[in-house]
N, C-alpha and C positions, 0 to 999 in steps of 0.2 A: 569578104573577110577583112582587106585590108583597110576598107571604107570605117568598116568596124571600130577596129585596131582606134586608126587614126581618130574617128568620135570618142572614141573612151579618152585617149592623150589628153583631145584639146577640153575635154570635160573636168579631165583632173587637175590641167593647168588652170584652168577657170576657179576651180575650188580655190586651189592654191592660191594665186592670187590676190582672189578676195577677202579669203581666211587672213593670208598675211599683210592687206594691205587695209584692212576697215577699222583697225579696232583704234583710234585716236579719237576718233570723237566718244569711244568707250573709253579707250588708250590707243593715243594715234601711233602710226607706226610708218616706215617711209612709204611713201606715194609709188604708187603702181607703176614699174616700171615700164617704159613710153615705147618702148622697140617689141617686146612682148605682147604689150597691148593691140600696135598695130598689126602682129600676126594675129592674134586672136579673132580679129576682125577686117581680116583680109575677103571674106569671103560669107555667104548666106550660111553656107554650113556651118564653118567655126563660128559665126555669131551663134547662132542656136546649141550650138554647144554650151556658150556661157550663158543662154536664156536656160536651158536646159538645167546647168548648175544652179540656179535659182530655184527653178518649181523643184527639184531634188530637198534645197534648202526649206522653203515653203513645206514639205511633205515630212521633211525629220525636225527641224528646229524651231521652225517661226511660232507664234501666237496663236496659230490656226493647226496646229498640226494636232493631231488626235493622242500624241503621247504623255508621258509624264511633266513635261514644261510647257505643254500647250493650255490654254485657256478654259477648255472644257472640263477637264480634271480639276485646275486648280480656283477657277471661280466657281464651280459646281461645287464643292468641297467649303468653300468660303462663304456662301450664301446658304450652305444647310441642304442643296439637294443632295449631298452624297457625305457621306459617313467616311472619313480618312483610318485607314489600318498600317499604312506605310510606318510603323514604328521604326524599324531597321536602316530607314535612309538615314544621310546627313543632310540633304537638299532644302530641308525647311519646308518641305510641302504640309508638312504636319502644323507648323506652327500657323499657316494660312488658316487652315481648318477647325485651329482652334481661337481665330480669331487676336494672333499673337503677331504684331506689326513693328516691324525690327526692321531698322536703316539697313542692319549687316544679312540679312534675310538672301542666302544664296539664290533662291528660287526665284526670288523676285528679281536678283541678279540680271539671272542668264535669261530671264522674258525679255528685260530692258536691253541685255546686250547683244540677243541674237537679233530683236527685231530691228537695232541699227544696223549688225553688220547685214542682214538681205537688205535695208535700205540702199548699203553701199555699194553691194550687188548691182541694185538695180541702175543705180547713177554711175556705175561703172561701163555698165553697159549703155546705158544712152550717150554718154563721151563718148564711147568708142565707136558709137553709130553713126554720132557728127562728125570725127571725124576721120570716116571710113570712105577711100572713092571705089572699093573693087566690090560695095553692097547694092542692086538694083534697089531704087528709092520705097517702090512698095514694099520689099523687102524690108527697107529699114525702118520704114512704118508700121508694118506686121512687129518685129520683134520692139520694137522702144512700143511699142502702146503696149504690151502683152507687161514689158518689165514694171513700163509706172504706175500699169496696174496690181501688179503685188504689191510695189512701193505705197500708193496708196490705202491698202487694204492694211498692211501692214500698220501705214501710220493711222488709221482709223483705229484699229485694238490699242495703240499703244495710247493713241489722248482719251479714249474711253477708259483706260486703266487709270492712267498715269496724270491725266489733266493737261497740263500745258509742260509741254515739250519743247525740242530743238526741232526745228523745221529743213535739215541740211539736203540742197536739191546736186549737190557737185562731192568731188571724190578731194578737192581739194584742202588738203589740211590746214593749211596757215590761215584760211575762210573759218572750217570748222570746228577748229580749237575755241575761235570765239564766241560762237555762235549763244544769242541768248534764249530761251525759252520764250513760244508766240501763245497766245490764248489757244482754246478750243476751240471756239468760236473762228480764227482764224484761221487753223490749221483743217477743220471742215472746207472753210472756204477756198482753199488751196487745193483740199484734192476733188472738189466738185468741179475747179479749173480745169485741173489734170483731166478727170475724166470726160471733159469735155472735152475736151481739145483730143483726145485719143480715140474715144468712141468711134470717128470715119476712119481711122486707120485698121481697126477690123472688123473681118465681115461676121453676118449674121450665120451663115451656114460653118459649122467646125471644123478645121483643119486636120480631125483625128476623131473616127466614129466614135473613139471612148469616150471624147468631150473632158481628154487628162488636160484641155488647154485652154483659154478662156476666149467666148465671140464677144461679138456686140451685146448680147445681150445680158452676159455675165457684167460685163461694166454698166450697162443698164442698169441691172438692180444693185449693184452697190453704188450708182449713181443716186438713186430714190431713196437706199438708208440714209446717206448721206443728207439729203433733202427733205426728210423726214426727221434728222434730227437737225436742223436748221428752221423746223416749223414749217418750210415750204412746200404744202401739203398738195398742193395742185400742180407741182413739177412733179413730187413723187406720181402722183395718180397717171400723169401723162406716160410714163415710163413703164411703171407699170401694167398698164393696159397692153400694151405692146408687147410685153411679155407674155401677159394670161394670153392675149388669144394668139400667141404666135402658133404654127402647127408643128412647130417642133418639140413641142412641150405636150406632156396630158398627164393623168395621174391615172398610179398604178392601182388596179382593183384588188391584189391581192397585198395586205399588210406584209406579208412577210415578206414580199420583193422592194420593200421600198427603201433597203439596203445594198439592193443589188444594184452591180455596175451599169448593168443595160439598161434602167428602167429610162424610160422616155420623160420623166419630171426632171433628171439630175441637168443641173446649169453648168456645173462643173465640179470636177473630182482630182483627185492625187492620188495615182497610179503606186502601188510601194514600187520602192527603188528596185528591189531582190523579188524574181520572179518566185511565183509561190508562197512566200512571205503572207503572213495576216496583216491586217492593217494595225496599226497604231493601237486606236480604236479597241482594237479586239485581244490585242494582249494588253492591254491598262484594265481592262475590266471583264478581263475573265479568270472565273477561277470556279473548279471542281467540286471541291470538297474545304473543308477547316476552315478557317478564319481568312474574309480577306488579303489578298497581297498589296494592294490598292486603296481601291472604296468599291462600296455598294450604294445601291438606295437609301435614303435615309426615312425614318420615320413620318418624316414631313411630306415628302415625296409621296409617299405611297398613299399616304392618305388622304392628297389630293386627287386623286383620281376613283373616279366611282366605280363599282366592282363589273360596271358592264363596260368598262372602256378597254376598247379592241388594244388603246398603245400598253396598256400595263400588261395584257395578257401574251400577247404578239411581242416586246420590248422588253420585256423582264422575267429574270426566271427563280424560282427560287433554291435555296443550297441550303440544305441543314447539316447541323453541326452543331452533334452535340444536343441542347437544349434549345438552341438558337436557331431561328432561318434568317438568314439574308437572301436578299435580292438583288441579282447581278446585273448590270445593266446588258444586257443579248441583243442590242441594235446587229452588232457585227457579232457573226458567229462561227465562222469559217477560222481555223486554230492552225491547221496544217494543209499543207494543196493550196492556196487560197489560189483560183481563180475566177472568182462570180463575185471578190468584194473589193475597193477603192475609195477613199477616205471620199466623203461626199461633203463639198463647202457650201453650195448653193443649190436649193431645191424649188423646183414651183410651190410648195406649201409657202416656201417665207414671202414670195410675194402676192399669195393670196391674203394672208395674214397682214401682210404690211398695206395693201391694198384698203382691207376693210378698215384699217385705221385711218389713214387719209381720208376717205369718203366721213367718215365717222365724226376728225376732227375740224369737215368742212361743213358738217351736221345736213349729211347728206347716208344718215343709217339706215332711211329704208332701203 
């Protein structure tokens, strides 16, 4: 129990911190204080605590998270596969949806300003790992490759948003404030470095049978995104490959498990914070009866797919109302109790999918 106690302390100092100490390159604020810091990472535990405050971050705030500022919602909503109903917010997610692009656009905000502060997270924690002497070195390998892998993942969604960005790899402000915006092209090529360079620091087999944590092989495939949009089609394939036949991987035969947490295809997932809790996921796009809270399916959507395809019928359900049916998206469908569901970021379908493109663009389709 006291072990407990103490993980939660150094969790919430960990927040704190980074909450109060990132936001200058959004709005800088003073620099992380150096005696705190060095408790925080006095030790394997307390580092994992502040890795820990990250994937917490990743799972409610980041770019990738399945809620209302996460990406899914608001570019699904943007390109027409989802119908926006959020009339009642002030967030701006509406104006996305309806194709209305405003500098002052809160929503677009807090994408831009949560995905720097987890950046800051992460380089918070790799400083504190250099310079740490009470952390075994594998130890400190394990946690800084797990962080510059969020960081990178992260700065992947945001130059796919946002174009050419600030590239900031330190916690230090009088660096940061300056900093000018690198190409895309660039900043590809900086976290194909990262992942290089991190990928031996962990291992192939998972640290946590839920696979709530990223191996080798998660950097793997977002090694090959990365590779893939760079054009370098025969790294992606090599990487790739390593993954389809790894035997840790297969695919699930029944459709409606391939939201579930144990399926044997998931690369890696985010556990909700609050046991029992629905995913993200699952309260953005569920609703009962009357008019969306959210979004639904949109007419484009649905009518892309032909009426014998298993994902429309297994993935979507319909709600009438009224005169009207919508279509809710039922990926996640667990509302209360949730223990069989965990926001899923990485699946072997995408690297089957990214697979056949490589071979494809190397005109190797049969």
């Amino acid at each position: 129990m006291k072990n407990k106690i103490i993980e939660k302390a150094i969790l919430t100092i960990a927040i704190l911190l980074c909450y109060s100490s990132c936001e200058k390159l959004v709005e800088v604020d003073l620099p992380i204080n150096q005696i705190t810091t060095s408790q925080v990472f006095e030790s394997t535990s307390t580092a994992d605590g502040a890795l820990s405050a990250l994937y917490a971050e990743m799972q409610s705030f980041s770019v990738i998270a399945g809620g209302s500022t996460g990406a899914g919602g608001l570019l699904g909503s943007y390109v027409d596969d989802l119908d926006g109903y959020d009339v009642y917010s002030n967030n701006a997610s509406m104006d996305l949806f309806n194709n209305i692009q405003n500098a002052s656009n809160t929503t677009v905000k807090l994408v831009w300003g949560n995905g720097y502060r987890q950046i800051y997270m992460a380089n918070a924690i790799v400083e504190g790992l250099e310079k740490s002497s009470g952390i075994p070195e594998k130890d400190k390998n394990r946690i800084k490759g797990e962080a510059i892998f969020m960081r990178s993942l992260v700065y992947y969604y945001l130059t796919e948003i946002f174009g050419d960005i600030p590239y900031p790899t330190s916690t230090d402000y009088s660096i940061n404030q300056s900093l000018s915006k690198i190409s895309t092209t660039e900043i590809l090529k900086n976290i194909s470095q990262d992942l290089s360079t991190i990928s031996p620091f962990l291992e192939t087999d998972y640290r946590n049978a839920e696979r709530i944590y990223v191996n080798r092989k998660t950097v793997n495939l977002l090694s090959a995104i990365v590779y893939a949009r760079l054009k370098q089609w025969n790294l992606a394939e090599d990487l790739l490959s390593g993954i389809i036949t790894s035997p840790l991987y297969s695919f699930p035969q029944d459709l409606s498990k391939t939201f579930k947490k144990d399926g044997k295809h998931i690369l890696w997932q985010l556990k909700p914070i609050y046991a029992n809790t629905a995913t993200p996921e699952a309260s953005l796009y569920n609703f009962s009866s009357g008019v969306p809270r959210y979004y639904a399916a949109s007419e484009n959507l649905l009518a892309s797919f032909s009426t014998a395809d298993q994902r429309k019928t297994s993935w979507m359900s319909p709600v009438v109302s009224g005169q009207k049916t919508y279509y809710k998206i039922n990926k996640y469908k667990t509302i209360t109790a949730n223990t069989d569901e965990y926001s899923i970021v990485f699946r072997l379908q995408e690297a089957y999918l990214l697979m056949a493109e490589s071979l494809a663009q190397q005109n190797e389709s049969s």
